[in-house]
N, C-alpha and C positions, 0 to 999 in steps of 0.2 A: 206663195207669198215669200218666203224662206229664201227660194231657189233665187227671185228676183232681188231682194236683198242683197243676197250674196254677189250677185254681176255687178250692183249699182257697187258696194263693198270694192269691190274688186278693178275698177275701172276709175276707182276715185283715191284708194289708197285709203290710209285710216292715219290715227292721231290715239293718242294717250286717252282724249274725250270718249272714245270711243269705249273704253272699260270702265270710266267712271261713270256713264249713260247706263253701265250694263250691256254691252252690244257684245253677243258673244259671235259675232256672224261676219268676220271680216276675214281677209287676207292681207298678207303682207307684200307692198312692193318693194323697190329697192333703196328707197329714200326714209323711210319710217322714223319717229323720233322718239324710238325705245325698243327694247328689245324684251324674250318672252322667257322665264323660266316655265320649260316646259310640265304640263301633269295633264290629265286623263280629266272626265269627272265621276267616273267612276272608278274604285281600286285601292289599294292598300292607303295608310294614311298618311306616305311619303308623296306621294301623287294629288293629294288634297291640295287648293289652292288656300283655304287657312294654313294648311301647316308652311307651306311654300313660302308665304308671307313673312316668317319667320324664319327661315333657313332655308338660304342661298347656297348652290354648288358653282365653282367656276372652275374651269380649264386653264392650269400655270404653268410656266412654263421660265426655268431658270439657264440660260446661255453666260457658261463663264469661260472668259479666252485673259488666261492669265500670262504668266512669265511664260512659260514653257508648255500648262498643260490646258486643253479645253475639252470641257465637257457640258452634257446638255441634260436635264430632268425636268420630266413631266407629271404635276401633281394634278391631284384633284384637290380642294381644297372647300371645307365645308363651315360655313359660316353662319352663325346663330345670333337670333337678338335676344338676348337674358330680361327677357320681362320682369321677372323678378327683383332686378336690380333698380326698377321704373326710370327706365333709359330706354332709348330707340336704337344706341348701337349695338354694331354686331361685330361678333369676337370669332376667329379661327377658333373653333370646336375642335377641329382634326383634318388630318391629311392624307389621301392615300397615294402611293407614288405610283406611279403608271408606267415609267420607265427609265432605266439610267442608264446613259449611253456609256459605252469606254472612257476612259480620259486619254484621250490622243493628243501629240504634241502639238502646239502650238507652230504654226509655220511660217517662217519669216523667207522673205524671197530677198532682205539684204540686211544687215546692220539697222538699218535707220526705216523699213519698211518691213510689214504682213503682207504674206500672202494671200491678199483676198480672194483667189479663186479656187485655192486649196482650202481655206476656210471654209469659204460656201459650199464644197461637197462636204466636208466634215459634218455642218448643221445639218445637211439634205438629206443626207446618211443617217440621222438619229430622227429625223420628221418621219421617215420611210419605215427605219427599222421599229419607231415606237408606234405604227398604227395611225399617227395622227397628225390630221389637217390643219390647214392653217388658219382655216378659217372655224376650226374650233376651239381656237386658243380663246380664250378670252384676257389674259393677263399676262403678264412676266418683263422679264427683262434682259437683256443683252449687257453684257457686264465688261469691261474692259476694266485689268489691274496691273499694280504692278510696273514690270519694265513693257509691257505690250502696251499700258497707256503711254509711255514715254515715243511709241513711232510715228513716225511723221504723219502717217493714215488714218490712225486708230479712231477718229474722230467720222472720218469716211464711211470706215467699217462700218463701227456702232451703227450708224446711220442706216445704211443700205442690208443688215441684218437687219434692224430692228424691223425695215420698214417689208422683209419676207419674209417675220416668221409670225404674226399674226398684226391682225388692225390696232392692234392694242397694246403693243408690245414694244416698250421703250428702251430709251439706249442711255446708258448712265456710266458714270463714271466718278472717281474721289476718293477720298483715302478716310471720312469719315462712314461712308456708306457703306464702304467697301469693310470695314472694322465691325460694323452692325451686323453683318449681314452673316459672318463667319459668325461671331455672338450667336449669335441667334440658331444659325445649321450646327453649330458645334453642341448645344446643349449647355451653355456655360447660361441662358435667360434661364432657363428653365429651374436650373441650377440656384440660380440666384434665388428665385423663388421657394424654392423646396427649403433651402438653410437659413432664408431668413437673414441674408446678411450680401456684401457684395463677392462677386464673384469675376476674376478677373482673365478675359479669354485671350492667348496668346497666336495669332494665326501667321503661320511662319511657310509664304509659298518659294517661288522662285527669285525673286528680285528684293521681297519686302518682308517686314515684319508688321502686323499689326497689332495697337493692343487695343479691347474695349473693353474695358470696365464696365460690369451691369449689374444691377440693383435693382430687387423686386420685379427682376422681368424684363426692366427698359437699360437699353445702354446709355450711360450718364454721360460719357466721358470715352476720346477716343487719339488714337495717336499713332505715326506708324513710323519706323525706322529701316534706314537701308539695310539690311540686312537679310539675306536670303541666298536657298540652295541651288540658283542656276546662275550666279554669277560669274561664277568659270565655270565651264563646260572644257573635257580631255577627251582625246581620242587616240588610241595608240603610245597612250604615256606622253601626248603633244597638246598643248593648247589651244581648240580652235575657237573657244569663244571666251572671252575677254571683257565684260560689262568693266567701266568705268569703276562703279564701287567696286566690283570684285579687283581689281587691280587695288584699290586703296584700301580694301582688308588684307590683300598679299603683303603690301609695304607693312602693315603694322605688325604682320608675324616675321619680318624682315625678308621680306624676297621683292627683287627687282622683275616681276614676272610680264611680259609681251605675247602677244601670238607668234604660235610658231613655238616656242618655247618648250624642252623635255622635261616635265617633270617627275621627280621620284616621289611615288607615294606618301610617303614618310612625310614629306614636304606640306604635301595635301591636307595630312591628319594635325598639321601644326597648325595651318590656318586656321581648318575650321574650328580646332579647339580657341585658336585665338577670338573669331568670329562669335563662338559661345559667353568668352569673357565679356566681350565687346558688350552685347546685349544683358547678359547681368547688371555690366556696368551702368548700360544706358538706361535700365530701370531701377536699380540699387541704392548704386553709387551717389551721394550725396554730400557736399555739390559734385554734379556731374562733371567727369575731364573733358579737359576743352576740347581734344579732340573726336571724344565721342558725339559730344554736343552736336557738334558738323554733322553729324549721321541722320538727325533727324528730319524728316520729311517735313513734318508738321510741329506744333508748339510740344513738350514734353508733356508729360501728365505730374504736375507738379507734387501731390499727395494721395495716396489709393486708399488713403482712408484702412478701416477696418476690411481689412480682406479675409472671407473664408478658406478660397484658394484658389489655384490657378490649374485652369487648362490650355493643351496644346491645338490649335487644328492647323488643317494645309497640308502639304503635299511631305513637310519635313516632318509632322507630327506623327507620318507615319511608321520613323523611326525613335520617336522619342517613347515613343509606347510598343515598342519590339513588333509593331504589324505587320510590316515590310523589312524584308530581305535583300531584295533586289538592288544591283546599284546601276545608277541609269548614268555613269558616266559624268556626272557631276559634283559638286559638294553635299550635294540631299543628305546622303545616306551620313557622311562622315560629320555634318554640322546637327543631323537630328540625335547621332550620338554622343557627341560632343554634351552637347545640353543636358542631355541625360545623364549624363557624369556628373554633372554641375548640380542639380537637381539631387543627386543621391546623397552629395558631398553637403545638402545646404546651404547650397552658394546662394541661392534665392531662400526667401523669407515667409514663404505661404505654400501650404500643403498641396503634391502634385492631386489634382482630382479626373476621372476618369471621364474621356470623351467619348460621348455619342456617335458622333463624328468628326473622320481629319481630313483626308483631299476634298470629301464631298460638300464641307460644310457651308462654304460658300452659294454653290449652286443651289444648295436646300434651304437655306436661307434666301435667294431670290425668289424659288418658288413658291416657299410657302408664304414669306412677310412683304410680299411684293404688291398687295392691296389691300386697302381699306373698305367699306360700303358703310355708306353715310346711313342716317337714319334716314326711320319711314315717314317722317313727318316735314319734308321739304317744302319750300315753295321754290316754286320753279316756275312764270309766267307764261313761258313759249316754249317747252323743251323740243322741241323741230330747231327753234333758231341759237337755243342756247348751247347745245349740247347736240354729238360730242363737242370737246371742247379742248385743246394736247397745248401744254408747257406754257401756262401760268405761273409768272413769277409770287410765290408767297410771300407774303408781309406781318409780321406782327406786331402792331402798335404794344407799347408797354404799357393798356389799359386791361382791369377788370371789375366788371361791375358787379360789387362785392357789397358794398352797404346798403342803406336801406332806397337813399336816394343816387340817381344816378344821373352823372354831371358832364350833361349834353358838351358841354363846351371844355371840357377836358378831356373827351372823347374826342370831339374833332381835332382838337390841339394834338392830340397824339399820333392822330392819323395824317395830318399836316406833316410835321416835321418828320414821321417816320420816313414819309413818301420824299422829303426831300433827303433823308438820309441813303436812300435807294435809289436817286436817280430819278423817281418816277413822279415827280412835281408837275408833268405837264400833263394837258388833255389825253393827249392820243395814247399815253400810258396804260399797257395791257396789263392786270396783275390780281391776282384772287387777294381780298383783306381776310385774315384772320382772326382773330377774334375771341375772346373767354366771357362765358357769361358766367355768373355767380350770381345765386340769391334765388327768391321766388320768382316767377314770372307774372309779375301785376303788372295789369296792362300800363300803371303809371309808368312804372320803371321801363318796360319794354318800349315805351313811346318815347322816352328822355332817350333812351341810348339809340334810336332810330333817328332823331334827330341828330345827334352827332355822329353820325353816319351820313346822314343829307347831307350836314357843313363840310364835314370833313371829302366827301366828294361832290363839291356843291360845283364844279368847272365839269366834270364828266357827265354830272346830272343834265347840264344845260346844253351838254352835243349828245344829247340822249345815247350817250355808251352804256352797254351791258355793263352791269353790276354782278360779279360774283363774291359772295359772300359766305366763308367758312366759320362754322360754330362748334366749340365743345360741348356748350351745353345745347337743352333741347326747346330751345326755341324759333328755332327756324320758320315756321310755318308763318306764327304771328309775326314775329319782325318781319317776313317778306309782305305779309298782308297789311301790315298798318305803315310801311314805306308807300306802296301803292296807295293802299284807300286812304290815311289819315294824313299823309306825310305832300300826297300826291306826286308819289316820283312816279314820270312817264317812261323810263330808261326798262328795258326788259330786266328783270330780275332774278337771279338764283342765289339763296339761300338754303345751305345745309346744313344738317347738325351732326354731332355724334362722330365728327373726326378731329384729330390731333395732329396739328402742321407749327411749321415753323420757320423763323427767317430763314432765307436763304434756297427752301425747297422748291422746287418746280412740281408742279402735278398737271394729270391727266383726270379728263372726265368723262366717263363713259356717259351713254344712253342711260334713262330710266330702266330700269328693268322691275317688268310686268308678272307676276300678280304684285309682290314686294316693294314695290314702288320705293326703291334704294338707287342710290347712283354709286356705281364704281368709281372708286378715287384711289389713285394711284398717284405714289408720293415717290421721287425720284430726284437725281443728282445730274445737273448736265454740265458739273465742274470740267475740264480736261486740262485746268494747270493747279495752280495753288488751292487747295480745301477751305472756304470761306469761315467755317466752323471754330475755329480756334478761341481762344477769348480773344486775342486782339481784337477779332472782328468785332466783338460785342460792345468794348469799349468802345473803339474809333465810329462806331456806329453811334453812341452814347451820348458822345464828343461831339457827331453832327448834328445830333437832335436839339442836342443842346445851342446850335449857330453855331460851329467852329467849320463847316467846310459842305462840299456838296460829294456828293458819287459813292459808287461802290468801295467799298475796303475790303476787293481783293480784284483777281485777275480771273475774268470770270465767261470761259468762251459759249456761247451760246448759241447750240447749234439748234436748228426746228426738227427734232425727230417726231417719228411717228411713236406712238408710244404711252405706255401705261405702268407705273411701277412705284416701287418702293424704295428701291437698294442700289445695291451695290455689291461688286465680289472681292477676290481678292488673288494674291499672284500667288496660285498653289503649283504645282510639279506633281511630277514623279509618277510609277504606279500606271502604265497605261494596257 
């Protein structure tokens, strides 16, 4: 009876139903709509499919092709739901790395172009040398920072990376991601954490500098300035690379410098000491000089508040903290000591604090903060048709339902003019809503805010488009259940809870995955010009809600990669 099960099983393919039935008798074809964390059912109590339920393992996987340097790390990453906390999210527990490739240079086949093909063996090179397939990746991200965002291709690249080095594995790019993500690989979250106070990470690669201020863990605040160690590159005492900004830090130590150009050491060590003031300035200095001003990428970071202190990371940080030796023929070596002078002297205003990590801190940062997993308590109507799901635009209406009643028609109000603040007013509009819940979950309240979900997509409702719906809080199940039953929305439905998204993000959605019944949610940047994140955007966004204008308030290139993630890197060097 078994054996015949199994053929019918096997000839018909299976569905999610099939383990809420109990059917433990299936195989998998190649179409399935969810995937399986594996266990035994006999064996240790890591192989139990209760414990399984509550701690998920996924295969990460961090690709950063900066200024000058690229490299590639492979985690494991172990993810647990803190019952205790009476939440269905689940938190990194811990990480193990699996493997770190070299940092090799970054290969440009002209001025204004990468070399994709020498790129591609560079990644195949660390897929081969780390043991691991691609089709075991479950997560990560393809990072492009820096002056390598700045090439004509880079957008290509990302792409055609992301979409070989696993199903799930996104191409991102920005200069606020790219700041979180060093935060984060650096040890400056952690940091924040432990002191109880902010902490502000400083990540200084080949082209750029970023800063992100972080607090209690999360990065608040983020910013990045031209300022970095591969801007001139010498060879023979001759100049054969020449970036734009590096020539406009040359002028401000006074030198008229071109390619081709001989220069005397001596010369070198002026700039990059002028380079060091520069960026004092551009975060000290107050009001900033006008012509530091021009230097910045992004908005400045107007006040750091109460700071603990400051870390270094990136490919320069490897001389601000005497790590590296080595001079790879550029400013690296002479701008990360520079700083360091500066820093001894007090030219900066908050205590240097010791980094976890400096070139690698980006790529550890992709791999490890590069997913989310929703709670176990979803609704999800048809996961075959819903899911996966790759580069939903995120929305946050400025609603939360925080009192006792909850005011259907200010909900939809909100979700109304956000979507026209987005561009996304019409039907065919693809886009995850997000969403805060607060309070008890009585069904009165949960059916009020379900209704202003119906109004507020009440044109999508009526060309039966899929509804994705993201929650902090943990109501998902019921809100997806009383849209359907009470609400009578026809439109397929997913709702989850237990993630934390916000304007401007793009995500990805994995599969269900089985016993744990969690969706991977991968939060990602597919910026490749101006970084939307600024407060401007917040206002001019404000400003539309309010009836002053329609569209985006920024420049904002959208490319469809394949892809699953969180971040972003940054332009590190050096060290290969």
């Amino acid at each position: 009876m078994a054996d015949e099960k199994k053929k019918d099983i096997a000839s018909e393919g299976h569905t999610i139903t099939d383990h809420t039935m109990g059917d433990v008798f299936h195989q998998h074809g190649g179409d399935e709509d969810h995937d399986h964390d594996e266990y035994e059912s006999d064996g240790p109590l890591e192989d139990n499919p209760l414990w399984i339920q509550d701690n998920v393992h996924l295969t990460s996987v961090g690709i950063d092709i900066g200024s000058s340097g690229t490299q590639v790390i492979f985690s494991r990453i172990h993810l647990r739901r803190l019952a205790e906390e009476l939440t269905s999210r689940y938190y990194v527990v811990s990480r193990e790395q699996l493997y770190l490739s070299p940092v090799a240079l970054t290969p440009y086949a002209s001025e204004t172009r990468i070399d994709d093909e020498k790129l591609k063996v560079i990644i195949a090179d660390a897929y081969e040398k780390g043991g691991i397939n691609r089709a075991d990746v479950d997560t990560g991200a393809v990072i492009l920072t820096g002056e390598a965002l700045r090439r004509e291709n880079a957008q290509a690249i990302s792409a055609m990376l992301s979409e070989q080095s696993g199903d799930l594995v996104c191409a991102t790019a920005g200069h606020h991601m790219e700041s979180m993500l060093a935060a984060y690989g650096s040890g400056a979250a952690k940091a924040s954490m432990d002191l109880g106070r902010r902490v502000l990470n400083i990540d200084i690669g080949g082209g750029t500098t970023k800063l992100g201020l972080v607090e209690g863990g999360k990065v608040i605040t983020t910013a990045a300035v031209h300022i970095g160690g591969r801007l001139q590159v010498t060879e023979s005492g001759k100049i054969v690379r020449l970036d734009p900004a590096g020539r406009t830090h040359a002028r401000r130590a006074g030198f008229d410098w071109k390619l081709g150009d001989s220069i005397d050491p001596a010369d070198l060590d002026k700039v990059a000491d002028k380079m060091a003031d520069t960026l004092v300035d551009a975060m000290v200095t107050r009001p900033m000089p006008h012509d530091v001003e021009h230097l910045y990428l992004t908005d400045a970071i107007g006040d750091f508040g109460d700071v603990a202190g400051m870390m270094f990371s990136g490919g320069v940080a490897e001389y601000v903290y005497d790590r590296e030796q080595q001079d790879f023929d550029d400013m690296g070596k002479r701008l990360g000591q520079a700083i360091r002078r500066k820093v001894d002297a007090g030219k900066f205003p908050w205590p240097l604090l010791p980094a976890h990590e400096c070139i690698r801190a980006t790529a550890l940062g992709a791999s490890e903060y590069s997913v989310q997993l929703s709670g176990n308590t979803s609704y999800i109507s048809t996961p075959g048709k819903l899911l996966p799901r790759r580069n939903l635009q995120v929305m946050q209406p400025p609603f939360e339902a925080d009192g006792e009643e909850v005011d259907s028609a200010a909900l939809a109000k909100s979700i109304k003019s956000h979507r026209v603040a987005f561009d996304m007013d019409y039907p065919e509009a693809e886009f995850a809503l997000a969403l805060r819940w607060r309070g008890i979950p009585a069904y009165e309240r949960v059916r009020a805010f379900a209704e202003g979900v119906k109004l507020g997509l009440a044109d999508k409702i009526a060309r039966n488009d899929p509804l994705y719906i993201m929650l902090d809080g943990d109501v998902a199940q019921t809100l997806g259940a009383i849209l359907r039953e009470d609400c009578g929305v026809m439109s397929e439905i997913l709702v989850i809870d237990g993630v934390m998204l916000m304007d401007f993000d793009y995500i990805d959605l994995g599969k269900v995955r089985v016993p744990s019944y969690t969706v991977p949610v991968t939060i990602k940047s597919l910026v490749f010009s101006e970084d939307p994140r600024g407060p401007r955007s917040k206002e001019i966004i404000h400003h539309r809600e309010e009836g002053e204008g329609h569209g985006h308030s920024h420049s904002h290139e959208h490319a469809h990669h394949h892809g699953h993630f969180h971040g972003h890197g940054h332009a590190h060097d050096h060290k290969h």
